[in-house]
Structures are given as structure tokens and as C-alpha cells.
N, C-alpha and C positions, 0 to 999 in steps of 0.2 A: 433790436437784435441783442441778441445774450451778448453780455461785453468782453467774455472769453474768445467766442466766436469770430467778433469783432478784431482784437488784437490776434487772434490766429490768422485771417485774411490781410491783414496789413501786412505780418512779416512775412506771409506767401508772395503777397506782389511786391514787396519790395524785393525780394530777393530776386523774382522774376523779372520784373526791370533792370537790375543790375545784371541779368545773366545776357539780356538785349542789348546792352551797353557792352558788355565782354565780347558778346559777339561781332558786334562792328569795328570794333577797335583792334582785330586780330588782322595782321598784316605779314610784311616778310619775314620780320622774325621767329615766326610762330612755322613758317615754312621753312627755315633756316635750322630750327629744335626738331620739324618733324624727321628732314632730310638726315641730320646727324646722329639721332637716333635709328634711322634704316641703314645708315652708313660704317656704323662701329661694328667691330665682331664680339666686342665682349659685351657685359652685362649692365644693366638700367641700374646704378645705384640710389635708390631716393632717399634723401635725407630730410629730419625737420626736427622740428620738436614743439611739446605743447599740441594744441589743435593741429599745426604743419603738419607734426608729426604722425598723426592720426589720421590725416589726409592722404599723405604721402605713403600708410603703407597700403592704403584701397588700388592709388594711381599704381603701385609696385605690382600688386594681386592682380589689375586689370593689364597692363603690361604683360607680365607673365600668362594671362588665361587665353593672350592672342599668341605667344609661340615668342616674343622677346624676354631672353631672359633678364629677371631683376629682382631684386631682394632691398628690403629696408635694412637702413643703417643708422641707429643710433647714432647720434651726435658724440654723445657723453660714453657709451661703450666705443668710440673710435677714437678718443682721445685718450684709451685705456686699454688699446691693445690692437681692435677691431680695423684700424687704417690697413692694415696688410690684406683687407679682405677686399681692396680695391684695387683693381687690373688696368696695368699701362694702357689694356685695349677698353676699360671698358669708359663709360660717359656718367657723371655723377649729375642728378638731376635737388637741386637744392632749393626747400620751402621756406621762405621767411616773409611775411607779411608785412613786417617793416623794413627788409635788409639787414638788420643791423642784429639779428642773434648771434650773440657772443656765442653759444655754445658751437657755432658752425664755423669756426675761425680754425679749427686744430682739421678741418675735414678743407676747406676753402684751401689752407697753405699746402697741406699735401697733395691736392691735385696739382696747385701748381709747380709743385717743386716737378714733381714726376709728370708733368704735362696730359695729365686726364684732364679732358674737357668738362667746363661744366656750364649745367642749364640750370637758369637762377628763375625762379618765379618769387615778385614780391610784387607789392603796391608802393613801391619805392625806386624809382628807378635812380634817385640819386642816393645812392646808398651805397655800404660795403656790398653786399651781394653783387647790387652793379656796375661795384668795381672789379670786383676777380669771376664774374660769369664771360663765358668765351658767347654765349647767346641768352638774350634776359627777354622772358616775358612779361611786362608789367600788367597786374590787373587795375582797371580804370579804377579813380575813385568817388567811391560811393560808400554815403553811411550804412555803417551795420544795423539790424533790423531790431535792436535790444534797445529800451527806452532811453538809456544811457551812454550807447554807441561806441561801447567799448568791449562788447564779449562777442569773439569774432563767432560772424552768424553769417552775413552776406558775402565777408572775404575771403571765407572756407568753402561754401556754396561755389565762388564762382571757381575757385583753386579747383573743386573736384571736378568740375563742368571742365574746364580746361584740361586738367589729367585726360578725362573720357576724350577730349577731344583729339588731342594727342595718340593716345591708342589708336583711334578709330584711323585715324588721317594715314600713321604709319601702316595701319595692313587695310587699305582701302583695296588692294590690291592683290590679288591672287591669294584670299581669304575665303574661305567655304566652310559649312557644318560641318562637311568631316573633319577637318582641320580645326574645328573648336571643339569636335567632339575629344579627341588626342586626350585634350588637357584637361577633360570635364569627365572622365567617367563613373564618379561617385553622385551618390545621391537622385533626386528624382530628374533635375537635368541631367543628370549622365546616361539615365534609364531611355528618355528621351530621345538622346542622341547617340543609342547604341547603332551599329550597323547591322544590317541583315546575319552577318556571319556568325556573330556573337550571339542569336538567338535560333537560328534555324537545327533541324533536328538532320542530321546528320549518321552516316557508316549503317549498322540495322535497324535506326530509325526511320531510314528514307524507304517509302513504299515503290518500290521498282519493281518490275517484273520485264522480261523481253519479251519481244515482239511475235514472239511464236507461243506465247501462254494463250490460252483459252480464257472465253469469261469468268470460269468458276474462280480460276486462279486469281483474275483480279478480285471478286468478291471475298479471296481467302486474306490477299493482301490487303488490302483496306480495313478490311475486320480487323485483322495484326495489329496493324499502324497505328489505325483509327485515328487516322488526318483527311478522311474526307475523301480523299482521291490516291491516284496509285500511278507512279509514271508507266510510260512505257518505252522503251531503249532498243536500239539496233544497234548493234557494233559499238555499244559504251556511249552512243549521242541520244541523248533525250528527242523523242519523234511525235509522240501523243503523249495525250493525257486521259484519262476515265476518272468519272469524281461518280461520289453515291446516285446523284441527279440524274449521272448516265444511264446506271444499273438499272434505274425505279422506271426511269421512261422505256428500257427496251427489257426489261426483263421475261414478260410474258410475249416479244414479237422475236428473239432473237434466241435458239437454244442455248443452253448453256456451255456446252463444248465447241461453239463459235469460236473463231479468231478475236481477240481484242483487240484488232484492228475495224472489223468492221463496226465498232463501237467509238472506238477512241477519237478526242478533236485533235487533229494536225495541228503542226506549231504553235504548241500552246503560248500560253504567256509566262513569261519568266522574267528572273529579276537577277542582281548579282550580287558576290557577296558583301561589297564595297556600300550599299544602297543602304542608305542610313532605314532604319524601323520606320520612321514617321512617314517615309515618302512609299515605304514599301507598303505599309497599310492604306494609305489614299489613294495609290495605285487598286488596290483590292478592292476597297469601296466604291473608286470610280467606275469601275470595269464591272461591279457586283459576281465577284469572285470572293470563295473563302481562302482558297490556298495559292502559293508560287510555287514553282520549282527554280532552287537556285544554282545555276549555269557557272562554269566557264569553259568559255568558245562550244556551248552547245552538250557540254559534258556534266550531268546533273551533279552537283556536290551538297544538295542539302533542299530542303523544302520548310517554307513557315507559311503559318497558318493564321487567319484573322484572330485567333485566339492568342497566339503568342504578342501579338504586335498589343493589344487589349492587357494583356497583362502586366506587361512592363510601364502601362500607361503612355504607351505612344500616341494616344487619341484624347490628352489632355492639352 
């Protein structure tokens, strides 16, 4: 075996045996940091510095991309002005690998002066850190995966694995896509996790006609639109639907100054505008449907099309 290849698979499994050991070792305390961070009103402050620090501002991004708010905090810009940017409500959550980083002493005395809680993660549980943490997660010890077992590689692995695990635990709970969508709307996960409302064609986009139009009229609307299908409404409630498929099948059995009712499917299918893209297009796929009409309480407010849901890459 190439001997790159070699040293690549050691430091994978070690780091994954250490992440095995993290996980058995997690106890009340670790439910004790979950609860108080679901507990506080104000904000996640993460602090660290070095690797910590670098760790800590992922743990603060993935915090904040579930709906708790938090922000990283310089050690050395807090000791230089930045401490006022910490809230009596909110819970400081502190990284140190040894406990004993000096530069987290001016951020540790100010929580306790002003009685911010704080959550201490180190591999040190007899240390400063887990002297002023009001809840201290200790990571087991386990050598680092660097030949020399000093460039932290397994103790930052399992610090991030812990952050995640933290996020996840606090919004185990009355967490949904839409609700990560919120926070995510940029980029191709945000395209992703658009909803229905955000991409549907909408006002004289929507192919409507009522329910006393003749076929001609549906074939003029659809032409218009040119979404495939064309609602049909009684008294402002979506009642049928007609798609091209309709037209093609009865076009030579049905004259064309016909009602488009005796053409149209009763209670079509419809979606609403809450319905994230991804679920709206598997809907449509399932059903082998290209279009929805989108509803509320039975009142058309928009229509999308397998094409729009395809375009924003909801079927990646």
C-alpha cells in the first residue's frame, strides 16, 4: 500500500475511534449544556482561540443555521473592548483544549462578575476552565493523530462532533425544512429549500378561466400561459382543472363551444404555498403530473410547474 495512503487511514480511524469514545462518555452534563442552552433568551457566545477558535466559530454558524442565536467572540478583541458585546441573558460557551488558555481569563472573569453562565469544553477537567464553567464537557483522552501527538487533529475533530452534537440535541425538537429553510436562503441549498410560494407564477400568470368558458377559451388560455394546463373556478374556488392532455384526447369528440366542464378533472390536485419546492416536485413526479395549482382554503393563488421545481435544482 502507497505509504501516503497508509498514514491517511491511520489518522481517519484514529480520529474515528476517538469520536466512539466521545460518544460513550457523553452523560448528564452534556444534558445539563443541552437544557441551558434551550433555556437562555439571549445569545450562544463561542469563544476560543488558535484551532478552538476556528472550531468554535463552525459550532457558532451551525447554532445560528438552527434558529439559536450566536456569534463568535474573540478572546483578544474582548479584552479590548468587545466584552460589552456579552448579554446578562445570554450563555458563553468556552474552547480550550487544555483549560488553561490564558487569553480566556479577561472573557471567564466577566461572565462571572455579571453572572453569564458559561459552558467550558476542554480535555481537562481539572483546570481553570473547570474552575469558572457553571457546566463543563470534558473530551476523553485520546492521542492526537499527528506523529508527534501534538497538533491538535483528534481533539478538534471530536470538539466539532460535540458542537454538532449540541445543535442537533437542542432543536431535536419542533425542527422542520421550513424552519432551516428560514436561515438558508442563499445559494444552491437555499434554491433547494425554496417553498412553493417563492417560485410559483402568480396575478396574470395563473391560467384561470371560469366555469362557464367554453373549450375554445381554455385552449386560448393555455396558449397565453403556456403552463400546460388552465384552472377552472366557480365563485373564486378552484373546481377542475384541463391540461393540453385533456384537449388532445377530446378535441375531435367534444365541439369546441362545449362547456369546460364537461372536459375538466374535479378536485384536482393541489399543493400550498407553505410546501417546500423538493416535496412539491415528488409530489408531481409521484402522481405523474407536470403542473399544481396553489390553494388557499380552495382559492387558487398561484400554479408551478415541473419545470420551475427542475430549474432551481430541486431534483438534485
Amino acid at each position: 500500500m502507497n505509504e501516503e495512503i497508509k498514514i491517511g487511514k491511520q489518522v481517519i480511524e484514529k480520529e474515528a475511534n476517538a469520536l466512539i469514545h466521545l460518544s460513550q462518555s457523553l452523560g448528564e452534563d452534556f444534558k445539563k449544556a443541552v437544557d441551558l442552552i434551550r433555556e437562555i433568551s439571549g445569545k450562544i457566545v463561542v469563544t476560543g482561540i488558535g484551532k478552538s477558535g476556528h472550531i468554535g466559530r463552525k459550532i457558532s454558524a451551525t447554532l445560528s443555521s438552527t434558529g439559536k442565536a450566536s456569534y463568535y467572540l474573540h478572546p483578544s478583541e474582548a479584552a479590548h473592548g468587545d466584552l460589552g458585546t456579552i448579554g446578562n441573558t445570554d450563555c458563553v460557551l468556552a474552547i480550550s483544549n487544555s483549560g488553561e488558555t490564558h487569553e480566556l481569563i479577561p472573557v471567564l472573569d466577566y461572565c462571572k462578575r455579571y453572572g453569564v453562565q458559561i459552558i467550558g469544553i476542554t480535555g481537562n477537567k481539572k483546570s481553570m476552565l473547570g474552575e469558572y464553567a457553571n457546566v463543563l464537557l470534558v473530551l476523553p483522552k485520546y492521542e492526537e493523530a499527528c506523529p508527534i501527538g501534538l497538533v491538535p487533529t483528534t481533539s478538534t475533530t471530536m470538539c466539532l462532533a460535540l458542537g454538532d452534537a449540541i445543535a442537533v440535541a437542542v432543536y431535536q425538537e419542533g425542527f422542520s425544512k421550513q424552519i432551516f429553510a428560514e436561515f438558508h436562503p442563499g445559494g444552491k441549498l437555499g434554491y433547494k429549500l425554496l417553498k412553493v410560494a417563492h417560485i410559483m407564477h402568480t396575478d396574470e400568470e395563473m391560467p384561470v378561466i371560469p366555469i362557464t368558458a367554453n373549450i375554445g377559451d381554455a385552449i386560448l388560455e393555455i396558449t397565453r400561459k403556456a403552463l400546460g394546463c388552465v384552472g377552472i373556478i366557480d365563485q373564486g374556488v378552484l373546481v377542475g382543472i384541463i391540461t393540453d392532455g385533456d384537449l388532445r384526447r377530446h378535441i375531435h369528440q367534444i365541439p369546441i363551444k362545449s362547456s369546460v366542464a364537461e372536459i375538466m378533472t374535479r378536485r384536482p390536485k393541489t399543493t400550498t404555498p407553505s410546501t417546500l419546492a423538493v416535496e412539491a416536485l415528488k409530489y408531481m413526479t409521484d402522481t405523474k403530473i407536470s403542473s399544481l395549482f396553489v390553494v388557499d382554503e380552495n382559492v387558487p393563488i398561484g400554479v408551478i410547474h415541473l419545470h420551475d421545481c427542475l430549474r432551481i435544482g430541486a431534483d438534485k
